[in-house]
C-alpha positions in Angstrom: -1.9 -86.0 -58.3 1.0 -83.8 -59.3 4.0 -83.2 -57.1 5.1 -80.5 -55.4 8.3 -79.0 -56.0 10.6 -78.2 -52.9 10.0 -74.7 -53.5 6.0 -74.9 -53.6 6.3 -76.9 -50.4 8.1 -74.2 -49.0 5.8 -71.5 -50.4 2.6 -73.4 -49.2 4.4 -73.3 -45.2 5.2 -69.5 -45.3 4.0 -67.4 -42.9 1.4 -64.9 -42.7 2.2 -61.1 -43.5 1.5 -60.4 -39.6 4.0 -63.4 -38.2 6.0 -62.2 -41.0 6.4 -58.2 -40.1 6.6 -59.4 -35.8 9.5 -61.8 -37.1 11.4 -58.8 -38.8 10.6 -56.6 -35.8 11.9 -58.9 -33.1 15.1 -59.1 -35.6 15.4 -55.7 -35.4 14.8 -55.2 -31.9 17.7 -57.9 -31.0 20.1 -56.1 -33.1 19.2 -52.6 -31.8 19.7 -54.0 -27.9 23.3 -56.2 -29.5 24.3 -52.6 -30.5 23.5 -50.7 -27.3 24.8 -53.1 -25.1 28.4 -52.7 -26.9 28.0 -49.1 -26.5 29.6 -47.7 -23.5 27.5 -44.2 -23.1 24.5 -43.5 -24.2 25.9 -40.1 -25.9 28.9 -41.9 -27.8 30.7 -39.4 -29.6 29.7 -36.6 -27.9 32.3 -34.6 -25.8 32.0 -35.1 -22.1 33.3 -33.0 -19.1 33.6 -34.7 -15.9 33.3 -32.1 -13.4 34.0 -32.8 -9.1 31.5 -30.8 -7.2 32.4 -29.9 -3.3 30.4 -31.0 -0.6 27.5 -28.1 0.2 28.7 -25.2 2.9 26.2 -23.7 4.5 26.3 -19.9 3.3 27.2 -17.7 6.4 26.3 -13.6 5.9 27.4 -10.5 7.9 23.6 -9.5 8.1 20.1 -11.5 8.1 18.1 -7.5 7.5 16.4 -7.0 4.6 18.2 -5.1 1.6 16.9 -1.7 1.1 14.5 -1.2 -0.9 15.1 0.7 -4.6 13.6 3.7 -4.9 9.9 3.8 -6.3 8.9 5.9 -8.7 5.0 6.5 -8.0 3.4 6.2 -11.7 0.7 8.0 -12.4 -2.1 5.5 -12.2 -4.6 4.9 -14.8 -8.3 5.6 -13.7 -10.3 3.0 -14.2 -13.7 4.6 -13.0 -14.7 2.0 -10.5 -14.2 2.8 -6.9 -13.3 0.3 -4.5 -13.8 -0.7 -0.9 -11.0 -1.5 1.1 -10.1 -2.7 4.7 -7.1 -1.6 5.7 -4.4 -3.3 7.8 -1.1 -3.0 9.2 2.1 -5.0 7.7 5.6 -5.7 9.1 7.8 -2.9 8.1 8.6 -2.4 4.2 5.8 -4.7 3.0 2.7 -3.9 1.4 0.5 -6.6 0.7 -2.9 -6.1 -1.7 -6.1 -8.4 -1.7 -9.4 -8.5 -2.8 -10.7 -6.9 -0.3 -7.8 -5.7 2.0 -4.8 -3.5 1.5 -2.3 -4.0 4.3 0.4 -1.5 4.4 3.4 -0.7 6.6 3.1 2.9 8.4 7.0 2.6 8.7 7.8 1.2 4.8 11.3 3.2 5.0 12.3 5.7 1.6 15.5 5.5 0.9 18.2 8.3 1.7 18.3 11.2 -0.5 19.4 12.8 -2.6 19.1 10.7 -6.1 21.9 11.5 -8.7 18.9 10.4 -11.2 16.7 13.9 -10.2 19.7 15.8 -9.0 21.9 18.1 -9.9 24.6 20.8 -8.7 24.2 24.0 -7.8 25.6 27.0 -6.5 24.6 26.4 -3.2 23.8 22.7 -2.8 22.4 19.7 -4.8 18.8 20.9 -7.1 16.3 19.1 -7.9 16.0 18.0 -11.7 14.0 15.8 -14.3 16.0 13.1 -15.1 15.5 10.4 -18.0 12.3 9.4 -19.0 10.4 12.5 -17.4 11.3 10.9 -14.4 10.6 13.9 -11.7 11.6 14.4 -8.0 8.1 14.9 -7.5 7.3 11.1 -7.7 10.7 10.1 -7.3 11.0 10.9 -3.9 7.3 10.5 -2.9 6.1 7.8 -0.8 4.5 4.7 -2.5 0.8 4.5 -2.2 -0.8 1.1 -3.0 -3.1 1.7 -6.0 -6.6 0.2 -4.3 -6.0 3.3 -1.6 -5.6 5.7 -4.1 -8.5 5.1 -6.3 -10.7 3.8 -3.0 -13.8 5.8 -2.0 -12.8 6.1 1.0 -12.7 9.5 2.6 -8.9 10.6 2.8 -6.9 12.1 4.7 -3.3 13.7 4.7 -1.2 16.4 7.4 1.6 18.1 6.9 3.6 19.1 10.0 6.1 22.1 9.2 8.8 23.9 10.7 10.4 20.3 10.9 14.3 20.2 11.2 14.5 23.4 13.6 14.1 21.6 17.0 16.0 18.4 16.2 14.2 16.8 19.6 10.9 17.8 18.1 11.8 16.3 14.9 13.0 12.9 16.5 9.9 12.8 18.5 7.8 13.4 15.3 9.8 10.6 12.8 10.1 8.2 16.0 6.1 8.3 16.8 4.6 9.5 14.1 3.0 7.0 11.2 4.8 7.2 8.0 1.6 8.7 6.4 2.5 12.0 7.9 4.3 14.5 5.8 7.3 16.3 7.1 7.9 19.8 6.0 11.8 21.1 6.8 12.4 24.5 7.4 15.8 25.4 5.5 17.5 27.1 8.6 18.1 24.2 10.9 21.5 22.0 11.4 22.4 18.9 9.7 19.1 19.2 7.5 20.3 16.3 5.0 20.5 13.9 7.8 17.6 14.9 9.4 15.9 14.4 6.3 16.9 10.9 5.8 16.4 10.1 9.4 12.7 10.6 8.3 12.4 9.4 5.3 13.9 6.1 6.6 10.7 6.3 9.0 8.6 6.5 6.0 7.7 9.9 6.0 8.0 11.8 2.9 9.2 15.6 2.5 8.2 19.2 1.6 10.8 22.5 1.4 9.2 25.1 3.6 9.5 28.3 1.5 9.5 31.6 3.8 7.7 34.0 1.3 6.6 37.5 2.5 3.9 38.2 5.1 1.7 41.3 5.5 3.3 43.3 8.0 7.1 42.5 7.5 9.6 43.1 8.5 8.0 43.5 11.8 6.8 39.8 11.0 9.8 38.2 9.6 10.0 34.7 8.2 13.8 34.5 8.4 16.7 34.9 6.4 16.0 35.4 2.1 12.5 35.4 2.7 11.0 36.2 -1.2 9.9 40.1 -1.6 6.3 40.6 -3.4 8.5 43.8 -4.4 11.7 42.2 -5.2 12.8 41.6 -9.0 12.8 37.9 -10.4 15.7 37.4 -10.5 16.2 38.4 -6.6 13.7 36.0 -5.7 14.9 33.2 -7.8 18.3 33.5 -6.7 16.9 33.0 -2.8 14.7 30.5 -4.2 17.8 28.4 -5.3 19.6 28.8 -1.9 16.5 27.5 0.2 16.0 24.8 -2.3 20.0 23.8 -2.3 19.5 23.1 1.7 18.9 19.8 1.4 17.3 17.2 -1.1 14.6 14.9 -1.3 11.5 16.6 -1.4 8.6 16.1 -3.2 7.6 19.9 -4.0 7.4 23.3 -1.8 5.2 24.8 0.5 5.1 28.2 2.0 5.8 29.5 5.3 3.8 32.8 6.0 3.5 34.6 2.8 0.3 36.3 2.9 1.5 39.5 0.9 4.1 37.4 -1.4 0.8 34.9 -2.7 -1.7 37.3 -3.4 0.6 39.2 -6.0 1.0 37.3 -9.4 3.8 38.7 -11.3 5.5 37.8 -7.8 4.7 34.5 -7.5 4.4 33.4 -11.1 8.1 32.7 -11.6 8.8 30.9 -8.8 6.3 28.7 -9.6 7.5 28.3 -12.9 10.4 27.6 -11.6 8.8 24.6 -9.5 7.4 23.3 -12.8 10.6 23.1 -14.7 11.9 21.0 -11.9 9.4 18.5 -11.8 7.4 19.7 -8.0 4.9 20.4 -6.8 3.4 23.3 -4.4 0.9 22.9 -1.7 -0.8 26.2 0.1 -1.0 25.3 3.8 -4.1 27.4 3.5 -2.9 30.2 5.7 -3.3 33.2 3.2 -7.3 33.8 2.5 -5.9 35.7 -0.9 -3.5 33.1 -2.0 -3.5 33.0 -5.8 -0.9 29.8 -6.4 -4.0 27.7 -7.6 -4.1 30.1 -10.3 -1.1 30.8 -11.4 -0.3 27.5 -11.0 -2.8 26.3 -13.7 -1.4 29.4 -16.1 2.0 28.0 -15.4 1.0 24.0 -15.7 2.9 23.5 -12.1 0.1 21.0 -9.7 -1.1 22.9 -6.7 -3.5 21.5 -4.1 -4.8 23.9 -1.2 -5.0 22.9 2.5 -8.1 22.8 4.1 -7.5 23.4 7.7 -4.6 24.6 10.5 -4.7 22.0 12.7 -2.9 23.8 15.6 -4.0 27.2 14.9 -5.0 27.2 18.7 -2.3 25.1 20.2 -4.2 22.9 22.6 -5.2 19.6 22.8 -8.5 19.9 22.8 -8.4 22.8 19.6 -6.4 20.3 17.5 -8.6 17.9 18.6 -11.9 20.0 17.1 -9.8 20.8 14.2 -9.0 17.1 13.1 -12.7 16.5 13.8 -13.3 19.3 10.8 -10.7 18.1 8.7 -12.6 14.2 9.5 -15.8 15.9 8.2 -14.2 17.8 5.4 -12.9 14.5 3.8 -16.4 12.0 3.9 -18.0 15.5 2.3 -15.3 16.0 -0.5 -13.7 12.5 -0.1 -10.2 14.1 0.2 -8.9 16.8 3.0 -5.2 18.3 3.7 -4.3 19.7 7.2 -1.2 21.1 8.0 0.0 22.4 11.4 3.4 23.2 13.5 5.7 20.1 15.0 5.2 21.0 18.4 4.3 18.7 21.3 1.1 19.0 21.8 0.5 18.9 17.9 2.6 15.3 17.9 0.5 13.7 20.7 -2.6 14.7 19.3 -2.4 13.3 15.6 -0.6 10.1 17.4 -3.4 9.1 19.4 -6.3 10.8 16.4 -4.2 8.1 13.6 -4.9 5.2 16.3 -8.2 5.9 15.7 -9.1 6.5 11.8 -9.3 2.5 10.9 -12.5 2.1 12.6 -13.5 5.5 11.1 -13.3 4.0 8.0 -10.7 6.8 6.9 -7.6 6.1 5.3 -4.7 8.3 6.4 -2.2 9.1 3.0 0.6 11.2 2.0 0.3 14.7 0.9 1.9 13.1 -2.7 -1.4 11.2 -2.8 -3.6 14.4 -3.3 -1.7 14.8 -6.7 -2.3 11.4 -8.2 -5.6 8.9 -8.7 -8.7 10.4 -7.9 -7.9 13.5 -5.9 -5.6 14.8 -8.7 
């Protein structure tokens, strides 16, 4: 037998190709953990910042109230087609809170004080409304949010305007202190400290229509007040008083009239006016108090939105009258699905839509905005 060389020996004991690749692993592994270990951070060679941070204060505040919120722009919503059934709720102030099948809202979810620099603008007599940027217009600007599953709910609806707002400021304080937000406030432009009143309403949730005194049959005998509009009067007359009653104050969503029986049955009258309403981005509601009225027609000539008012709440002022009358306007709405009553802030005209509000959840009718007749699906 031959042999073996030193080197065959060797050869003959090597290790497999498995012990052989754990053997160079383990070496590299040692190394690797050698090199570390002399390595005093993890990031050598990086810069590092060594920064002190103080011990945590607890933050102190002048106020724990909620910030105001920013005014909403009501969007037009998109219609869908699909009506919805909703339960509706009441919330803590300034929160509105949507499920699948409820829609809590706040009747006090406060608007914030007017005017906007956004929609306004000056003019000879006071601030105008205006469309700002983006087609934004005072018309949703100032209008008070409506949760989307109310609007496009088939639920009958409801919405009252009380006018002559701003005139009796004890009136006016009992209306925006006991009132739900839901109710629409129209202001006369001849009482005192109008802007403030205003905002003292809007903060109460209640959003705002310009009263517009516009010629009655029978005048002057039956007067209005102060620039009342003239059927007779040139445009640019009626314009020019139109500017002064809309310069009284600010944040309003559109105009409504006050009398004007003659003035709204006569179109070459009323056509520029609302024109006018159009080009700054309101809208006009009839309080339904002029049989001949022709605003929803020259309002459709023009392109300015007009709804019509179904019922006088408080033609007969007494309880039991305004009581009938909301009963109507009940009626009105399950049979159209949407009905708009207006009436006079008096006392008895308070108390009775105060105690008929109470009582409209278990009706299964949902009390909204006058705004909310121009958007979803009463628009």
């Amino acid at each position: 037998m031959r042999k073996r060389g030193a080197f065959e020996k060797l050869w003959a004991k090597r290790p497999s190709a498995l012990i052989a690749a754990s053997l160079a692993t383990a070496l590299f592994l040692s190394l690797a953990a050698a090199f570390l270990a002399r390595t005093p951070y993890p990031y050598a060679g990086e810069p590092i910042v060594t920064v002190r941070i103080p011990p945590v204060e607890e933050l102190k505040t002048a106020s724990i109230d909620k910030a105001p919120e920013a005014p909403a722009e009501a969007e037009e919503p998109v219609d869908s087609g699909e009506a919805q059934k909703v339960e509706i709720l009441e919330a803590e102030p300034q929160e509105t809170v949507e499920t699948e099948t409820a829609i809590i809202v706040s009747p006090r979810r406060s608007l914030k004080p007017a005017p906007f620099a956004e929609v306004s603008e000056t003019g000879p007599y006071g601030a105008l409304p205006r469309i700002g940027e983006r087609n934004r217009k005072p018309q949703t600007v100032y209008a008070r949010p409506v949760a989307m599953g109310v609007l496009h709910s088939d639920m009958p609806k409801v919405a009252i305007l009380l006018g002559g707002m701003g005139l009796n400021r004890e009136l006016t304080q009992k209306a925006t202190r006991e009132l739900p937000g839901e109710v629409t406030f129209a202001f006369a432009p001849y009482g005192d400290d109008l802007q403030a009143q205003v905002n003292k309403a809007r903060a109460q949730g209640h959003e705002i229509l310009l009263q517009l005194p516009l010629e009655p049959f029978g005048y002057p005998a039956t007067n209005p007040g102060p620039k009342t509009l003239m059927a007779g009067a040139d445009g640019n007359t009626n314009l020019d008083a139109l500017v002064w009653h809309m310069g009284r104050f600010a944040g309003y969503v559109g105009i409504t009239n006050y009398m004007g029986g003659r003035f709204l049955g006569e179109m070459q009258a009323l056509r520029p006016v609302l024109a006018e309403l159009k080009k700054r981005g309101l809208v006009f509601l009839d309080d339904g108090t002029a049989p001949r009225s022709m605003a929803a027609e020259v309002g459709k000539v023009v392109g300015v939105p007009v709804k019509n008012a179904k019922k006088v709440i408080d033609a007969d002022p007494s309880a039991e009258a305004i009581d009938q009358a909301l009963a109507e306007l009940e009626a009105e709405a399950r049979e159209s699905g949407f009905a708009i009553g207006t009436g006079t802030g008096l006392a008895v005209t308070i108390e009775a839509i105060d105690q008929w509000s109470r009582s409209l959840a278990e009706k299964g009718i949902l009390l909204v905005p006058v705004s909310a007749a121009y958007r979803g699906r009463a628009s």
